[in-house]
N, C-alpha and C positions, 0 to 999 in steps of 0.2 A: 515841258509843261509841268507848274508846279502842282500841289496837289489841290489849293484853293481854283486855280484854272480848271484842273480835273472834275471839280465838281460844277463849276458854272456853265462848261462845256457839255457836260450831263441832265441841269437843268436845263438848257437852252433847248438843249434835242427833245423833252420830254414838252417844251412848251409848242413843240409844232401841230401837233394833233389839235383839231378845234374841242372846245370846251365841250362837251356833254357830247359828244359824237363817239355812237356805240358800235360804231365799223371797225374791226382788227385792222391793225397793220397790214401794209401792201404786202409784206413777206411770207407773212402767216396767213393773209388772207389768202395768198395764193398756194398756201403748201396747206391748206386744210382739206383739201381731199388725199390726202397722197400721205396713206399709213406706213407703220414699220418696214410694212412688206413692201410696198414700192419703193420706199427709200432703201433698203437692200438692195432690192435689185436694180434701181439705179447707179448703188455705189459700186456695185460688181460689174456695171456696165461699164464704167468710167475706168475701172482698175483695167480693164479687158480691154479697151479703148487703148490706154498707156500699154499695156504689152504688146500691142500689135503694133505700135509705134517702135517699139523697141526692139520688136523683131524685125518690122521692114529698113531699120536704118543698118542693124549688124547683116542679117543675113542673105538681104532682097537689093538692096541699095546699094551695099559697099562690096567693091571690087572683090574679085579673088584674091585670099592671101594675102589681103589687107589686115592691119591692124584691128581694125575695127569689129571684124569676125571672133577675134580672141574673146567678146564681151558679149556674144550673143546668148542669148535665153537659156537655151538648150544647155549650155556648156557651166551659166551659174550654176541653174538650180540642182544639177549634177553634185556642183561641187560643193553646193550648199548641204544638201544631204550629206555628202562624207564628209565635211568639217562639224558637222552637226550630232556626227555620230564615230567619226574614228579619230576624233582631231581634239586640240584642247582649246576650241573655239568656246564651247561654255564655259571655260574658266575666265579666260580675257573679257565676255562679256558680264558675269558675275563682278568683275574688279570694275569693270568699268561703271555699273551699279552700282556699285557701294562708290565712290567718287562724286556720283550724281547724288545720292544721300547725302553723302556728307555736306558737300559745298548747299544743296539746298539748308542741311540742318542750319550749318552757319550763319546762312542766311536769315533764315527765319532769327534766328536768336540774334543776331542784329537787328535786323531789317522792321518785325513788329515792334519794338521797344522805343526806336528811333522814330517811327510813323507815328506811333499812339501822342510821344512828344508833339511831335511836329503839328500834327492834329490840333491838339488841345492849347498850345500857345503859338498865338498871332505871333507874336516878336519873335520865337524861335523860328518859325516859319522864314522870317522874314532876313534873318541872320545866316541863316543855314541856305536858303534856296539856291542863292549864285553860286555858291561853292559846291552842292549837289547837283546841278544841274550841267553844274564844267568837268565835273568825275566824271556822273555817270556818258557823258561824250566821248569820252574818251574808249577807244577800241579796248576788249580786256586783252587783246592778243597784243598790243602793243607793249606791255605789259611784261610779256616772255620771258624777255633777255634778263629785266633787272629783276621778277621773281625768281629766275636761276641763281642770279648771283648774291641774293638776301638768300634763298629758303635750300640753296643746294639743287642737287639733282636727286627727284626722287618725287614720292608721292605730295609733299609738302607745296613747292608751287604750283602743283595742279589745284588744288584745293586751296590754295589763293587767288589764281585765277577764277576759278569754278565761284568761287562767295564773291568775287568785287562783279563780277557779270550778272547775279540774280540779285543782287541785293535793291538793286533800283527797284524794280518793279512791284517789290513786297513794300518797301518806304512809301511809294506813290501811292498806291490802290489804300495803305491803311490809315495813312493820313486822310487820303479826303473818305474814308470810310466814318473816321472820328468828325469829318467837318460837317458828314450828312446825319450823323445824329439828332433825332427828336429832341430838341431841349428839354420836351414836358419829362422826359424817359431821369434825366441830369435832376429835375426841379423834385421830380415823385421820390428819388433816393435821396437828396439832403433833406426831404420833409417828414423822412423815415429817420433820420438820425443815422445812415449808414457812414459806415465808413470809406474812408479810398479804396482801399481794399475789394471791398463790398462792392462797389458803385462800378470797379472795373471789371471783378468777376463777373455781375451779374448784370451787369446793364450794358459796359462799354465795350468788352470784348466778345459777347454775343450781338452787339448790334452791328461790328466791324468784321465778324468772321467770312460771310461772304466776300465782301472785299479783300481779305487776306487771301482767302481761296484763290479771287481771278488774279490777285500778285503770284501767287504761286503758279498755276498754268503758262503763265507769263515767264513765268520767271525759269519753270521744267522748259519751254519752249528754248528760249536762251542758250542754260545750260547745253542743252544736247549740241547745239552748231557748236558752242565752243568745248566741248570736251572734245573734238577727236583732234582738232589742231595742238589742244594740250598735250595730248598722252603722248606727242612726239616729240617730246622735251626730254627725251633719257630715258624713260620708265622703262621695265622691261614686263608691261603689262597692259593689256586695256586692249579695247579697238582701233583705237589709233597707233598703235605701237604693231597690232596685226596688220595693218594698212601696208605700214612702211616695211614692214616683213615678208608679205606678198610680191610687194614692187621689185625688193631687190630678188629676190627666187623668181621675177618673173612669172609669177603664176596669175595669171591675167585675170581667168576663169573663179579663181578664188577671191580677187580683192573684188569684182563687180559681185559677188556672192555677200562680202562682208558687208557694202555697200547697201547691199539689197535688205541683211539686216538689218541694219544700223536706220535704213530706214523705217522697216515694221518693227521694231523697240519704241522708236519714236513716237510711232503712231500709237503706241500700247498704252505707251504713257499718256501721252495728251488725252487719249478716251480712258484713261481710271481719272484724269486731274476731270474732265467732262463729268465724267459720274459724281464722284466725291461732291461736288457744286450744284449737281441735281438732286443729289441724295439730302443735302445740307438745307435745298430751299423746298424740299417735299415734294 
């Protein structure tokens, strides 16, 4: 979808609601009794929902001395605690942090400059689309073998894979973030005499920053799937590199334990990129 579709796709959803009709939305109309505190404790219920699933499939379900027992509840979060506390499990997830920083930095430092373009000329739009739209298709994981053999082994092609997989998403959301721009906002600053400069500080890049923001959520969502299949490109560091360190030690109990992190990091992340975009629209 290019980012002029992004936007026509946007208006069209907004034109569904009848004219002057002062009814909320179905979603919101149905979640407006249901505060903080019930959404807690619904979320707790749901989380509690998933462990019981996961306890009756390792401990209740599967055979004795089954495989499957190695990965039960009981025996992660064991292990989770001594990786957590006698192990050099915060270091691997720290590197793997700074990775996800980085490939987003990269991103961003492409990714807006390239949208704001794209945005503001029709014809570059029009030049550029077919060829953005057959990149961004393409798997970044497919990717692997010939960032090894361009960037070495090492931190370098992780962090080329990491930037060609977010970069979409922050291009898309800032482009048509520029196409949904008020014109009068464009007409009041050349009738100031401002300059480019000017006109982008203070009109264009505060009227596309929300948009940048949901490229970013998007785009942290991304990165995380594909960093753990990266760090197992040689590095001698990360969560993915502790992945395939568990497997071969056979420690069963610890890799569903990393696993179980790698999930709540995730989650961490998506609710601060959630906040930062709640924080941004007040």
């Amino acid at each position: 979808m290019t980012a002029r579709e992004s936007v026509a796709a946007s208006q069209g959803h907004a034109a569904v609601a009848p004219a002057g009709s002062s009814a909320k939305p179905a979603s919101r109309a149905g979640n407006a009794g249901l505060g903080l505190g019930g959404r807690c404790a619904l979320g707790l219920a749901g989380l509690a929902a998933l462990l019981a699933l996961w306890w009756l499939g390792t401990d209740v379900f599967s055979p004795a001395g089954g495989m499957a027992r190695r990965f039960s509840p009981g025996a992660t979060f064991v292990s989770l605690a001594e990786l957590l506390t006698a192990s050099d499990l915060p270091m691997h997830i720290l590197v793997s942090l700074r990775r996800i920083a980085v490939g987003l930095g990269f991103a961003l430092l492409i990714g807006v400059p390239l949208g704001l373009a794209i945005g503001s000329w029709r014809r570059l739009e029009a030049a550029v689309s077919p060829a953005m739209q057959f990149l961004r298709m393409i798997s970044p994981l497919s990717w692997m073998p010939i960032a090894v053999m361009v960037f070495g082994v090492g931190d370098d092609p992780v962090y080329f894979l990491l930037t060609f997989a977010a970069v979409w998403p922050i291009v898309l959301n800032t482009a048509a973030g520029v196409q949904q721009l008020d014109p009068r906002w464009l007409q009041l600053a050349q009738s100031v005499a401002a300059t480019r400069w000017e006109t982008l500080r203070s009109v264009i890049l505060p009227g596309v920053l929300g948009h940048i923001l949901t490229g970013v959520r998007l785009a942290i969502g991304i990165l995380w799937i594909v960093l753990v299949p990266c760090e197992m490109l040689g590095v001698s560091a990360g969560m993915g590199y502790f992945i395939l360190d568990t497997r071969d030690r056979l420690a069963y109990s610890e890799l569903m334990a990393m696993v179980l992190m790698i999930g709540v990091l995730g989650f961490l992340l998506d609710a601060a990129a959630r906040t930062l975009y709640r924080y941004w629209r007040g």
